[in-house]
N, C-alpha and C positions, 0 to 999 in steps of 0.2 A: 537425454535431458542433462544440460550440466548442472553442475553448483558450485555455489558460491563455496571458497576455500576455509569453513567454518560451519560447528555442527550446530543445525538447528536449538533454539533455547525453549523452556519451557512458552506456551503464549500465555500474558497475562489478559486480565478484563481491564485493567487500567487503562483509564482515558486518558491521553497525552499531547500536547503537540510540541516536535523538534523542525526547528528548521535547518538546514545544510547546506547554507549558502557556497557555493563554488566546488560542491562535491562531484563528480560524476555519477553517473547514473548509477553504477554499478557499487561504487560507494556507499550512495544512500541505500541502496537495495543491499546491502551487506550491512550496514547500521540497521536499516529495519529488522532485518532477519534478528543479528545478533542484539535487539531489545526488543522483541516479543513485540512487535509492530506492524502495524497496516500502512501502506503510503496509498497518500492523495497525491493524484501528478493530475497536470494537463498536459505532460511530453509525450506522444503517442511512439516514439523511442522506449517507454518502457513498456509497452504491450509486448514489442519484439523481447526485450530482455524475459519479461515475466514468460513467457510464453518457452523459454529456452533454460529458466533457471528454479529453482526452489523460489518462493516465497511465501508470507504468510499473509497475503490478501494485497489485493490493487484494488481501489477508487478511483476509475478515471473521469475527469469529464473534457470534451473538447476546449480548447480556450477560448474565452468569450463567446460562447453558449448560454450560460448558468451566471444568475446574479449570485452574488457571494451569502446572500440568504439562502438562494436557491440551492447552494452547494452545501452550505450548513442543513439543512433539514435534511439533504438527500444522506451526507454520512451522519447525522442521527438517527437516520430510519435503520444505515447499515448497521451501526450499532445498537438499535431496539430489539433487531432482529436475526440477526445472527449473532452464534457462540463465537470466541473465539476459534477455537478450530473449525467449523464452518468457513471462516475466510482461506484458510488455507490452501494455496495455489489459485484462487478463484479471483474473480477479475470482475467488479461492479462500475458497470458504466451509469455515470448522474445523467 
């Protein structure tokens, strides 16, 4: 399995959202890691990454699937229901 070139951080319970407009994939996934973060995609490019790399939780859902309520309640239930570390390396399809 590789990783990202940076040591995992404490995970915090803080709710947040960052957007990263023009990052690469692997960017974001190295901002997440290095802020104690879960990422929402709908790029199924990052299941291969997540799948190959450290991370601390993926939320995916396909694109235009899920109303954007429908993807809100889905990462509120992830968040009612797992710990932080519970996400870690796991992969929640909405």
């Amino acid at each position: 399995m590789n990783t990202l070139p940076m040591p995992l951080p404490p995970v915090s319970g803080a709710l947040g959202l960052t957007w990263l407009v023009g990052a690469s994939d692997v960017q974001q996934l190295a901002y997440a890691i290095a802020n104690g973060r879960v990422v929402f995609t709908e790029d199924r490019d990052f299941l291969a990454l997540a799948a190959m790399n450290e991370h601390l939780g993926i939320a995916y859902c396909d694109q235009n699937r899920r109303s954007i309520g429908q993807i809100v309640r889905g990462l509120e239930l992830i968040w009612e229901v797992y710990e932080p570390q519970e996400m870690r390396k796991r992969i929640e399809f909405l």
